[in-house]
PDB file of N, CA, C, O and CB in Angstrom:
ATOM      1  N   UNK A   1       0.845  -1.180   0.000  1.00  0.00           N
ATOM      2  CA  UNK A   1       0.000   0.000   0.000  1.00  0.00           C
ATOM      3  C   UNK A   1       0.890   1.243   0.000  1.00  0.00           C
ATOM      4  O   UNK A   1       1.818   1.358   0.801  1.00  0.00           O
ATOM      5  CB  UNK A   1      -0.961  -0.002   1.224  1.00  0.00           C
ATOM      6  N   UNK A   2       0.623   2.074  -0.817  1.00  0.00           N
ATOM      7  CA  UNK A   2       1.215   3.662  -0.670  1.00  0.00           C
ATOM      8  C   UNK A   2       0.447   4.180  -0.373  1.00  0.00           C
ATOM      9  O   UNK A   2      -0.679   4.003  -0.839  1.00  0.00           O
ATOM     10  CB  UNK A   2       1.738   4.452  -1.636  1.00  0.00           C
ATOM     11  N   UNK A   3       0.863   5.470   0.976  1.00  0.00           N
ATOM     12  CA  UNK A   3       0.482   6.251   1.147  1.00  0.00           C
ATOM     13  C   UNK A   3       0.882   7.751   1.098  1.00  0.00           C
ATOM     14  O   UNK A   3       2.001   7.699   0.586  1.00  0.00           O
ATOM     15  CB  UNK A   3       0.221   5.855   1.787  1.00  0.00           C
ATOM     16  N   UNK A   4       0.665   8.778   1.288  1.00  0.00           N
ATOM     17  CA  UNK A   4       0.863  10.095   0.995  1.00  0.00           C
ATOM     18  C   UNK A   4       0.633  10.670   2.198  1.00  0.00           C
ATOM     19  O   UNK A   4      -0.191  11.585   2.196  1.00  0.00           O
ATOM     20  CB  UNK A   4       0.079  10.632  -0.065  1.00  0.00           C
ATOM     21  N   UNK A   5       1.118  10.391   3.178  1.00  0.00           N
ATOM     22  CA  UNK A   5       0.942  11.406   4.775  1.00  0.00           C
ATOM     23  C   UNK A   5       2.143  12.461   4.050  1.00  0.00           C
ATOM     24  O   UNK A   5       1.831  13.626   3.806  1.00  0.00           O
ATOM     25  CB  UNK A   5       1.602  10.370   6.893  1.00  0.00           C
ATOM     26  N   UNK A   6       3.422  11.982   3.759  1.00  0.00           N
ATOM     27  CA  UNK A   6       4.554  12.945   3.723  1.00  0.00           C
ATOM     28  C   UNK A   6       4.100  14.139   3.101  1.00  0.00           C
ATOM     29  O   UNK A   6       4.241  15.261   3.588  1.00  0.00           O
ATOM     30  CB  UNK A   6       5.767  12.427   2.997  1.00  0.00           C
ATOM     31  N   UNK A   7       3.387  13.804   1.691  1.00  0.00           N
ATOM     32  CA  UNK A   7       2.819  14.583   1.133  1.00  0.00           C
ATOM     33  C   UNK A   7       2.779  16.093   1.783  1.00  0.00           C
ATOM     34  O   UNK A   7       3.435  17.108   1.550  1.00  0.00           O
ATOM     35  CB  UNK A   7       1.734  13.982   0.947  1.00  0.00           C
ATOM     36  N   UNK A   8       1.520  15.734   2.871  1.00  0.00           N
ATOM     37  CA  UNK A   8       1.087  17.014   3.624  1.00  0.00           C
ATOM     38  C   UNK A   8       2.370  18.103   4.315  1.00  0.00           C
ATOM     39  O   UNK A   8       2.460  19.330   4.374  1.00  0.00           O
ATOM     40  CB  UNK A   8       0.109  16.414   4.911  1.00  0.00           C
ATOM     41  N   UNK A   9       3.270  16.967   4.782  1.00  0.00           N
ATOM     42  CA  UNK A   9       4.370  17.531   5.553  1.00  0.00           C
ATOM     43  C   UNK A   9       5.093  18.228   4.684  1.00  0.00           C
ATOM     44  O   UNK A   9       5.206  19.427   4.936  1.00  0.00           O
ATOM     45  CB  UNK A   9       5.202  16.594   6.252  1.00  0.00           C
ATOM     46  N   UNK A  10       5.814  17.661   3.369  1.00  0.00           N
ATOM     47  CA  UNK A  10       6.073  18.105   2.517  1.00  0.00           C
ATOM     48  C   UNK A  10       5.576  19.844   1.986  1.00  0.00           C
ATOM     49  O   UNK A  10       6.224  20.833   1.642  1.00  0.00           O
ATOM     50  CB  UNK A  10       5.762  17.090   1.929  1.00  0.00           C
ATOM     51  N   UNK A  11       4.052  19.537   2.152  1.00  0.00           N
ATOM     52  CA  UNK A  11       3.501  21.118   0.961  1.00  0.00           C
ATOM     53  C   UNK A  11       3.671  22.000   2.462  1.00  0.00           C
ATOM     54  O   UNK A  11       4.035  23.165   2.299  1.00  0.00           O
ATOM     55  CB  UNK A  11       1.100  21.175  -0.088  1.00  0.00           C
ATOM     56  N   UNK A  12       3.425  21.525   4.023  1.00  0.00           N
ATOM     57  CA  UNK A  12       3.808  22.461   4.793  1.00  0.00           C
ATOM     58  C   UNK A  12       4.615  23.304   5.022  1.00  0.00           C
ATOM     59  O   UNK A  12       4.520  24.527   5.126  1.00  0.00           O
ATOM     60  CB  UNK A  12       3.843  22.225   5.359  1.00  0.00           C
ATOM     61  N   UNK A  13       5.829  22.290   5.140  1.00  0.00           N
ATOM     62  CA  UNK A  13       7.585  22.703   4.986  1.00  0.00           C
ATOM     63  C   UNK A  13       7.385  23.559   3.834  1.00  0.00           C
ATOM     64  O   UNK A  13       7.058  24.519   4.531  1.00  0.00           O
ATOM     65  CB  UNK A  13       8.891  21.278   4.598  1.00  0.00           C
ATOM     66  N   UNK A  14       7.308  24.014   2.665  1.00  0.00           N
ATOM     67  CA  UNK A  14       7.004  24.507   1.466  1.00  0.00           C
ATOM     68  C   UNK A  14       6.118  25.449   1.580  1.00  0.00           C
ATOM     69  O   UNK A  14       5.869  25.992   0.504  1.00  0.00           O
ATOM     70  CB  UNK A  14       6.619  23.638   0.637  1.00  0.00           C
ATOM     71  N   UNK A  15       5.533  25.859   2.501  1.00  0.00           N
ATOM     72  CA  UNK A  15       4.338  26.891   2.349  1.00  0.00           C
ATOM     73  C   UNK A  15       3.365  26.917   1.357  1.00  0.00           C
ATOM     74  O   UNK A  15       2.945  28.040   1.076  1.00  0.00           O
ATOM     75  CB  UNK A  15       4.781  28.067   2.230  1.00  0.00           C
ATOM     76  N   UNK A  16       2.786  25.751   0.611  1.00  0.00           N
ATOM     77  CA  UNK A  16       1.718  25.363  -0.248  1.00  0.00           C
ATOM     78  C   UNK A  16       0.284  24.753  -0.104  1.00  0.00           C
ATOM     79  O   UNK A  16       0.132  23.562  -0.375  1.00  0.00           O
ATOM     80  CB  UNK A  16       2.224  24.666  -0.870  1.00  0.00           C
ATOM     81  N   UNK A  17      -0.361  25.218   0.149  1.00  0.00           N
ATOM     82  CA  UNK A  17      -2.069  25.147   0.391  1.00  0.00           C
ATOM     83  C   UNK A  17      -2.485  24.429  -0.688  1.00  0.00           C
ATOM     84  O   UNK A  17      -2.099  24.749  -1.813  1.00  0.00           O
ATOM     85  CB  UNK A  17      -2.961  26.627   0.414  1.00  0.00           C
ATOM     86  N   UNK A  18      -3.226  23.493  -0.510  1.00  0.00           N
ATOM     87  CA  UNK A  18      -4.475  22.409  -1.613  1.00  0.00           C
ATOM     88  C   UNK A  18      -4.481  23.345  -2.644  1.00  0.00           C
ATOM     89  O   UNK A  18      -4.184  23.062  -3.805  1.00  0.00           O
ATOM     90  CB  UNK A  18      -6.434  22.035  -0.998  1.00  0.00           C
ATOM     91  N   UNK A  19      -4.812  24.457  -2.254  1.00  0.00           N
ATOM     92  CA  UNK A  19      -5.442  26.024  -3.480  1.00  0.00           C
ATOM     93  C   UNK A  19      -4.132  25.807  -4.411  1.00  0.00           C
ATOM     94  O   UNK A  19      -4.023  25.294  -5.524  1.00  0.00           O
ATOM     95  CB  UNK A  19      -5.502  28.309  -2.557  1.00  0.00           C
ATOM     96  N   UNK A  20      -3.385  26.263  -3.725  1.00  0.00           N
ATOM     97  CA  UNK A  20      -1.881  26.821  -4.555  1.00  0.00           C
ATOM     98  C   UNK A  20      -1.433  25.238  -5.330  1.00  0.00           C
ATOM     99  O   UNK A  20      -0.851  25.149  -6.411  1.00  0.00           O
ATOM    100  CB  UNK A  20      -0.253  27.531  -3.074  1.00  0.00           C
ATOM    101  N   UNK A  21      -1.743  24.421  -4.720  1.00  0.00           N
ATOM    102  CA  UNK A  21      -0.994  23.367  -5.502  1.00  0.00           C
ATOM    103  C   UNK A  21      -2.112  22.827  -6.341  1.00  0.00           C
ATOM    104  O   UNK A  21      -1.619  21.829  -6.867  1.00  0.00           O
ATOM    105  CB  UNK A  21      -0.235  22.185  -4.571  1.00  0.00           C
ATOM    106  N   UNK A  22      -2.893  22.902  -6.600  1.00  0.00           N
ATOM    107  CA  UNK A  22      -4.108  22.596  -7.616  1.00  0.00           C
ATOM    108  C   UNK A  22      -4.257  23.772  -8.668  1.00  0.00           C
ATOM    109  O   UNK A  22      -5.141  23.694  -9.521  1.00  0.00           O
ATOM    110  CB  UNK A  22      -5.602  22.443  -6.765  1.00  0.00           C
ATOM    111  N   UNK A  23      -3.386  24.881  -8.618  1.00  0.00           N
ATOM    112  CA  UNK A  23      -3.382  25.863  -9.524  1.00  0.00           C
ATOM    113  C   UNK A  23      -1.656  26.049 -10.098  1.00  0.00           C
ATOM    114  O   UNK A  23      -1.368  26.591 -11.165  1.00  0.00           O
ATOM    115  CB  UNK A  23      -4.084  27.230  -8.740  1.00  0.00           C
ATOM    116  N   UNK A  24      -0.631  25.461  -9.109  1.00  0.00           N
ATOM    117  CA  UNK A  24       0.797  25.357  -9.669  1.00  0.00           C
ATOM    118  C   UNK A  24       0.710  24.259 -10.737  1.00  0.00           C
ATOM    119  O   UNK A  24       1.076  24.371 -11.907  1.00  0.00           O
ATOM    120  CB  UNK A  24       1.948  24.974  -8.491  1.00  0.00           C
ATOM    121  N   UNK A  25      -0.077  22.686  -9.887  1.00  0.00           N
ATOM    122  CA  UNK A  25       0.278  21.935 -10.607  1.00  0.00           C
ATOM    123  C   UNK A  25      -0.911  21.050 -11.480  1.00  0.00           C
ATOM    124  O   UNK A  25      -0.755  19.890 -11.861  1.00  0.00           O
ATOM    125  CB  UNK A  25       1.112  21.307  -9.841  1.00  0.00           C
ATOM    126  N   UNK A  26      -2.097  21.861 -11.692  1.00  0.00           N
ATOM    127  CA  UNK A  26      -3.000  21.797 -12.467  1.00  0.00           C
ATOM    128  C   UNK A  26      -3.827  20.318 -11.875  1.00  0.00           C
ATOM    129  O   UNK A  26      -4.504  19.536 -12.541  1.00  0.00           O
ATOM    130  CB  UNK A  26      -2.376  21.874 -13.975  1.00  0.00           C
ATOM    131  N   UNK A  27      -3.563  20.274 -10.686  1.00  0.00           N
ATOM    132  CA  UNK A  27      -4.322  18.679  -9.999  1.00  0.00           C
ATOM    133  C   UNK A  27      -5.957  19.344  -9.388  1.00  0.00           C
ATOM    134  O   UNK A  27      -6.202  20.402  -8.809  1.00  0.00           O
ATOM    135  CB  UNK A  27      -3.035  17.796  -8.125  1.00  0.00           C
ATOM    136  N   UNK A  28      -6.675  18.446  -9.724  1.00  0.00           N
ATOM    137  CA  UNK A  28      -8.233  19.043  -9.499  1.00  0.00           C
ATOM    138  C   UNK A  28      -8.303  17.837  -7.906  1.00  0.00           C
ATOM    139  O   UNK A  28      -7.799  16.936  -7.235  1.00  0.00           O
ATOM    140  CB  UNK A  28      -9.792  18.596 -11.352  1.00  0.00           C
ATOM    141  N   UNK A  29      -9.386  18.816  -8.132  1.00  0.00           N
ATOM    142  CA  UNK A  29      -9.928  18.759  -6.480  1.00  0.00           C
ATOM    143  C   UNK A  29     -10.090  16.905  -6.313  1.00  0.00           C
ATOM    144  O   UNK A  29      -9.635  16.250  -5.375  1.00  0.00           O
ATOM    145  CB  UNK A  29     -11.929  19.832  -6.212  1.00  0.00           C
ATOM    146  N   UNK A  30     -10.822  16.384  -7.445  1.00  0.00           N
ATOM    147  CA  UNK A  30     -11.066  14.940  -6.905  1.00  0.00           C
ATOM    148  C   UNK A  30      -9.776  13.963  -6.848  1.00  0.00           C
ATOM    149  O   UNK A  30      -9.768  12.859  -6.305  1.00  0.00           O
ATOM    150  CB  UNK A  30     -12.161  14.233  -7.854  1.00  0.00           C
ATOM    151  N   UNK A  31      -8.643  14.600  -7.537  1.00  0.00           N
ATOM    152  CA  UNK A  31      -6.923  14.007  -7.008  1.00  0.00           C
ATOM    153  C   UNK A  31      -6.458  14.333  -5.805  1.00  0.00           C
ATOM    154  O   UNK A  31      -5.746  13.484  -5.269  1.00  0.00           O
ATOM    155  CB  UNK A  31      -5.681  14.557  -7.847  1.00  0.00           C
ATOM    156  N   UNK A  32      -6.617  15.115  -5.348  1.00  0.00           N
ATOM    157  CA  UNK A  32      -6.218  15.884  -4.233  1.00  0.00           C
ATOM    158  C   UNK A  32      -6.546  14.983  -3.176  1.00  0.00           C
ATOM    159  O   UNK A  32      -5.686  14.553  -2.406  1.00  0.00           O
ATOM    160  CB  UNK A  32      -6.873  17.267  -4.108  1.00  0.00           C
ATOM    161  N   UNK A  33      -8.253  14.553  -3.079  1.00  0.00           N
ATOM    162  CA  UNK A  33      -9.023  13.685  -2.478  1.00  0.00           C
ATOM    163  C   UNK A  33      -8.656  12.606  -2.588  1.00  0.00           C
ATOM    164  O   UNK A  33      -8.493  11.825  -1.650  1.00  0.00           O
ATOM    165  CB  UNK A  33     -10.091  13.696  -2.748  1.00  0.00           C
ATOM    166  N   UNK A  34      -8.513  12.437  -3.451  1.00  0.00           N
ATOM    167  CA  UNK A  34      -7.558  10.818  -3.839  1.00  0.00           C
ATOM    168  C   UNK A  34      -6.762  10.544  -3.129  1.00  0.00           C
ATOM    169  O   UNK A  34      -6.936   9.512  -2.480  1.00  0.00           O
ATOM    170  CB  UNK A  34      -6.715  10.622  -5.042  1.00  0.00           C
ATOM    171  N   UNK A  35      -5.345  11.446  -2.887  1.00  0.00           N
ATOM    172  CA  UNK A  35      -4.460  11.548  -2.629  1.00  0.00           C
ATOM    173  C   UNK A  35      -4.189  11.428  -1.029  1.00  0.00           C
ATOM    174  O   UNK A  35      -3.262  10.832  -0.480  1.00  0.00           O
ATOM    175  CB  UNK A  35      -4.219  12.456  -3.269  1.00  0.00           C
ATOM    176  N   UNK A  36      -5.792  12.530  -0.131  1.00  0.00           N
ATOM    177  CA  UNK A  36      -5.807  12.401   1.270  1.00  0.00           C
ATOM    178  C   UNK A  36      -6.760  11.292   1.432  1.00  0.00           C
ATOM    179  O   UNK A  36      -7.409  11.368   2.475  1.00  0.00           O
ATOM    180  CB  UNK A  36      -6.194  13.704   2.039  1.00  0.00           C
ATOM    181  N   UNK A  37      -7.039  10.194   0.615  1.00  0.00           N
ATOM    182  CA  UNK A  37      -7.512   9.069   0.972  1.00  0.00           C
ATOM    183  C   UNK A  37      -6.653   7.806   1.122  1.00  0.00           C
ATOM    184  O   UNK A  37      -6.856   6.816   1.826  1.00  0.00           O
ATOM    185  CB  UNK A  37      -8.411   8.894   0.182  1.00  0.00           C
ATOM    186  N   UNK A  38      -5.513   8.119   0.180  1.00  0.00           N
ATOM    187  CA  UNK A  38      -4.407   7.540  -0.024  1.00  0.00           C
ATOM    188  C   UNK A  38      -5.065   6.337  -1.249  1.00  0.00           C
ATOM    189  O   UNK A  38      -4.972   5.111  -1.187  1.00  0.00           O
ATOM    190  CB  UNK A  38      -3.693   6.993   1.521  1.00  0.00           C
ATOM    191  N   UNK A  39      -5.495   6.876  -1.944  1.00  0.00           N
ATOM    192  CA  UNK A  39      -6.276   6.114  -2.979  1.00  0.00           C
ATOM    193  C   UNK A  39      -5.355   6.323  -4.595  1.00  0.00           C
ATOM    194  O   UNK A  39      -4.743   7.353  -4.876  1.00  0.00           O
ATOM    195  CB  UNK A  39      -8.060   6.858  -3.007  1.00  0.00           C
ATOM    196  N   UNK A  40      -5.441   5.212  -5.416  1.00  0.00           N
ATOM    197  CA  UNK A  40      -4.517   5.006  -6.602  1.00  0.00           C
ATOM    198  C   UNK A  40      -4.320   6.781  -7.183  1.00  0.00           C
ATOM    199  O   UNK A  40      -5.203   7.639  -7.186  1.00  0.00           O
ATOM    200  CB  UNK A  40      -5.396   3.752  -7.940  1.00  0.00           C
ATOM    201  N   UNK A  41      -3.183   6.900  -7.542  1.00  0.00           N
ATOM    202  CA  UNK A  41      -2.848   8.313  -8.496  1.00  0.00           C
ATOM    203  C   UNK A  41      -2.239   7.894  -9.526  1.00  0.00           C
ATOM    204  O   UNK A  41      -1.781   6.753  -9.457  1.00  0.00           O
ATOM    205  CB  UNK A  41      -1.906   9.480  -7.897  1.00  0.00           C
ATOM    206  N   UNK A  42      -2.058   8.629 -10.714  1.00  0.00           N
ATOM    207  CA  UNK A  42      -1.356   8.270 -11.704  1.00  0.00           C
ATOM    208  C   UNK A  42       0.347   9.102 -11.368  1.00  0.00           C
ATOM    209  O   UNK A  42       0.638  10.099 -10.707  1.00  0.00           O
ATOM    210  CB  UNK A  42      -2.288   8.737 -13.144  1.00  0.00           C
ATOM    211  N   UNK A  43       1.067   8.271 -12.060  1.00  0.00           N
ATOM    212  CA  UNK A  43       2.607   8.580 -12.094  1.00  0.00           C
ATOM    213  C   UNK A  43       2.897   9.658 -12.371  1.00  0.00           C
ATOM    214  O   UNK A  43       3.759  10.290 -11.761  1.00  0.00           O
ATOM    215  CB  UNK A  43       3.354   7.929 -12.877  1.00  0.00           C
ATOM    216  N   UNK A  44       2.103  10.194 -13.557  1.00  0.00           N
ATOM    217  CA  UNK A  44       2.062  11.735 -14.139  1.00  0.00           C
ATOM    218  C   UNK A  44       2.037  12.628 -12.849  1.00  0.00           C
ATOM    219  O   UNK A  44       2.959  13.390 -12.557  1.00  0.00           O
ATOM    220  CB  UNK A  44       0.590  12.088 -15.168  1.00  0.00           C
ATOM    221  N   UNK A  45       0.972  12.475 -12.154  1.00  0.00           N
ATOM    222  CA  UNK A  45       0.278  13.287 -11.081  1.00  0.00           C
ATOM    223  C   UNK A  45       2.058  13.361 -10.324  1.00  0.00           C
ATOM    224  O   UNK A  45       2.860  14.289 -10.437  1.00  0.00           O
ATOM    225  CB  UNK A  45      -1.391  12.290 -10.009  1.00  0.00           C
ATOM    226  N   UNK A  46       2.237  12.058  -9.582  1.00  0.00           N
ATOM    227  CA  UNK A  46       3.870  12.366  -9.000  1.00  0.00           C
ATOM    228  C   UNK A  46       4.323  12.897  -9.356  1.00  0.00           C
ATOM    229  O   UNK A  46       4.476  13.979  -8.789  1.00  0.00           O
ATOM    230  CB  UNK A  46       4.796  11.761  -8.902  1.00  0.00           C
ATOM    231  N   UNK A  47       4.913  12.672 -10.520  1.00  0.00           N
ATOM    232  CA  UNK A  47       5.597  14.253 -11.196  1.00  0.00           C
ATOM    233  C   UNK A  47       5.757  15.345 -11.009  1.00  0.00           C
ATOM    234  O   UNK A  47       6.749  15.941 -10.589  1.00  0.00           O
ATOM    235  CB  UNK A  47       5.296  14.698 -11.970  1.00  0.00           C
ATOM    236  N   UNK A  48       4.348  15.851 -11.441  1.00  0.00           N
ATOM    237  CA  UNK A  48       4.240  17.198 -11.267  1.00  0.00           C
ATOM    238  C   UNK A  48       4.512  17.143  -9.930  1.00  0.00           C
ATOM    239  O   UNK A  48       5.173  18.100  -9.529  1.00  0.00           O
ATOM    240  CB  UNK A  48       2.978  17.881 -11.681  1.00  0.00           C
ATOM    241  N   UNK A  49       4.218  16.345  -9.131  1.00  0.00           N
ATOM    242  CA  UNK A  49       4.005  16.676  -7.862  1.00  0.00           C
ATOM    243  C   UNK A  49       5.642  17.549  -7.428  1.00  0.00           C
ATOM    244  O   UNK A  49       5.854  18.683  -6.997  1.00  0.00           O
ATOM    245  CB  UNK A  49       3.561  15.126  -6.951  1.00  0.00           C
ATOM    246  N   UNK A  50       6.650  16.308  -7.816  1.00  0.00           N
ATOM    247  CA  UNK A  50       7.763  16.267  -7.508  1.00  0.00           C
ATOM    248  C   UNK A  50       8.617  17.600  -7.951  1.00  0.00           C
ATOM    249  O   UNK A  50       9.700  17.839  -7.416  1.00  0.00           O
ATOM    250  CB  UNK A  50       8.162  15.083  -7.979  1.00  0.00           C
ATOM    251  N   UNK A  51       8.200  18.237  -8.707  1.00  0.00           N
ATOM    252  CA  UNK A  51       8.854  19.101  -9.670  1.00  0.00           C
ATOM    253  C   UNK A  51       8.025  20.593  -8.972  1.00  0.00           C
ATOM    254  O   UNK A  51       8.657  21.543  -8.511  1.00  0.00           O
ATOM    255  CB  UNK A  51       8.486  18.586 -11.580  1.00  0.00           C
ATOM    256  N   UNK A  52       6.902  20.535  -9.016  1.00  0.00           N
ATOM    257  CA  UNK A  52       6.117  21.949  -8.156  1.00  0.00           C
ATOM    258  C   UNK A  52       6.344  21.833  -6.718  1.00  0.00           C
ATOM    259  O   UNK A  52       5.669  22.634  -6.071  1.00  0.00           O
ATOM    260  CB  UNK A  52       4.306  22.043  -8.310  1.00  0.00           C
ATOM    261  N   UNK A  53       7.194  20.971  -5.945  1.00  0.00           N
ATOM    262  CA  UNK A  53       7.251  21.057  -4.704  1.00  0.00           C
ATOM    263  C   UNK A  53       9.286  20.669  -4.997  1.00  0.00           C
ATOM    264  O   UNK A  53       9.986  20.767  -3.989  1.00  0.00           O
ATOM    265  CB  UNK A  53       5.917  19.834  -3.725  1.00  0.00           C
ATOM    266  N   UNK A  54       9.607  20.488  -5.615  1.00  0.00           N
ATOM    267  CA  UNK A  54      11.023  20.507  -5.945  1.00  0.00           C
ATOM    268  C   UNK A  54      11.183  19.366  -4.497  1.00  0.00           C
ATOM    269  O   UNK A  54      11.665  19.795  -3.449  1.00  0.00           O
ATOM    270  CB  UNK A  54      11.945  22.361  -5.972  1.00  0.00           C
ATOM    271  N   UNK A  55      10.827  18.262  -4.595  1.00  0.00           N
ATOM    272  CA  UNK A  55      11.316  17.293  -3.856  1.00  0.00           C
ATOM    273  C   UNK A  55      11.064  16.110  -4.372  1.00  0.00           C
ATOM    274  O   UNK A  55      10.094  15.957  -5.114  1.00  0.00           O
ATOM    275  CB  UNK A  55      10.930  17.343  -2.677  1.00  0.00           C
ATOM    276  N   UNK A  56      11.968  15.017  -4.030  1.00  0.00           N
ATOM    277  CA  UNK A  56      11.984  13.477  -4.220  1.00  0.00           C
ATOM    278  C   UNK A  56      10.609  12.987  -3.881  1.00  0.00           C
ATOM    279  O   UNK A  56       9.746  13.567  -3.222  1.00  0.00           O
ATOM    280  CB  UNK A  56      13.096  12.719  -3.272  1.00  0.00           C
ATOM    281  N   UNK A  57      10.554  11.498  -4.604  1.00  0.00           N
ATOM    282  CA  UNK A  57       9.677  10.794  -4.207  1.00  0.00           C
ATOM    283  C   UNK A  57       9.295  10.375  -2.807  1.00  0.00           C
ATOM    284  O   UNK A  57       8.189  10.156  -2.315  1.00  0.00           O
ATOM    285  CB  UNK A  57       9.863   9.994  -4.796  1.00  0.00           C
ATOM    286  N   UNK A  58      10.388  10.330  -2.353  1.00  0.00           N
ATOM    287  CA  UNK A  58      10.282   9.408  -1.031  1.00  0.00           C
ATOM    288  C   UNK A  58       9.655  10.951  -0.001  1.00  0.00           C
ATOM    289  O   UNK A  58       9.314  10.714   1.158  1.00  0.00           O
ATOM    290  CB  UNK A  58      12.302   8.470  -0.405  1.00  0.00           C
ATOM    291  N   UNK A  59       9.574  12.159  -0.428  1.00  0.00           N
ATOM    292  CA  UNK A  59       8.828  13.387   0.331  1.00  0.00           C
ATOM    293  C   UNK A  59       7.535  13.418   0.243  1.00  0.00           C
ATOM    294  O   UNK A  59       6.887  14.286   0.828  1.00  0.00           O
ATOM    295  CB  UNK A  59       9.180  14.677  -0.103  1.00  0.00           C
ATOM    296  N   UNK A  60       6.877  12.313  -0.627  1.00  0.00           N
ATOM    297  CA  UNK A  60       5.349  12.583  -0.916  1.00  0.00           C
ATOM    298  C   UNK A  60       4.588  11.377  -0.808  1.00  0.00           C
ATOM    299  O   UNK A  60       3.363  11.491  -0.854  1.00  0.00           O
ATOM    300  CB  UNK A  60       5.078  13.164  -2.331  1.00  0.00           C
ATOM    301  N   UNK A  61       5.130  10.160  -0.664  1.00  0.00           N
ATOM    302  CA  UNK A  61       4.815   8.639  -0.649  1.00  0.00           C
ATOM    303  C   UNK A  61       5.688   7.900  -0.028  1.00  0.00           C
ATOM    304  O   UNK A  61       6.906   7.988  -0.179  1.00  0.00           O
ATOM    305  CB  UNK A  61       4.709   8.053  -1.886  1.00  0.00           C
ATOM    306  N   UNK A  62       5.063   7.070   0.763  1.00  0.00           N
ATOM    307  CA  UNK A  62       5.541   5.707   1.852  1.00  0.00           C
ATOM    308  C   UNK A  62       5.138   4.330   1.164  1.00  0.00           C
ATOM    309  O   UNK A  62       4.154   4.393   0.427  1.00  0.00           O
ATOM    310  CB  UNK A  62       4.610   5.741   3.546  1.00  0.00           C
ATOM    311  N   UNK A  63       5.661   3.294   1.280  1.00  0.00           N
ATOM    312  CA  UNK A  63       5.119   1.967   0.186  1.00  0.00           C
ATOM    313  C   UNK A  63       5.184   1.502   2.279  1.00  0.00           C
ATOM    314  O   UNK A  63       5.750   2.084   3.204  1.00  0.00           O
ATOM    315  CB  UNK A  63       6.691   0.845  -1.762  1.00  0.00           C
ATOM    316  N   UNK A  64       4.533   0.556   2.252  1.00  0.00           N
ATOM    317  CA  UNK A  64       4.295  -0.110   3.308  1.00  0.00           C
ATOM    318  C   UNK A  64       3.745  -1.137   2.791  1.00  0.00           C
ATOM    319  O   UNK A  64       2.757  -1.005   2.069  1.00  0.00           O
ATOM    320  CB  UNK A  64       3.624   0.476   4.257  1.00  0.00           C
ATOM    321  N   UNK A  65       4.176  -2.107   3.009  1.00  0.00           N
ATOM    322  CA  UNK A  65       3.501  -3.758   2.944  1.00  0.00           C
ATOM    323  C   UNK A  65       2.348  -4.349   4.020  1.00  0.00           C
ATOM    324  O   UNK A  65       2.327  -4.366   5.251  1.00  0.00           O
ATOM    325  CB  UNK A  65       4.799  -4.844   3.202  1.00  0.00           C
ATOM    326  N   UNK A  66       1.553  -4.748   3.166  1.00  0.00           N
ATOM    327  CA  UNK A  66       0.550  -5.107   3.547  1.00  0.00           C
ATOM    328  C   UNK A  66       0.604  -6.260   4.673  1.00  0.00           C
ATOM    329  O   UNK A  66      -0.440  -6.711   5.146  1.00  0.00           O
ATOM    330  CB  UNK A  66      -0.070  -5.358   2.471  1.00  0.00           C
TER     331      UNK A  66
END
């Protein structure tokens, strides 16, 4: 299972609000939701993620075994 807690910590450290990062990195509201459900995202979505918050993967997602 992946999850996205870092995520949050991540856009904190960063000073980036749901608002600001759904308008930097063009992610709509029902990804976002996705995302604080810890529910499937596409790779694309990481990306951007990684690049509008200028951090690694391992700053936005945890893999934990089931």
């Amino acid at each position: 299972m992946i999850i996205y807690d870092k995520l949050w910590e991540t856009m904190k450290e960063k000073g980036f609000s749901t608002y600001r990062l759904r308008e930097q990195c063009g992610i709509d509201s029902k990804t976002i939701r996705r995302l604080r459900a810890n529910e499937n995202i596409e790779t694309k979505t990481l990306d951007k993620l990684c690049q509008v918050l200028d951090c690694s993967l391992d700053q936005i997602a945890t893999y934990i075994k089931n």
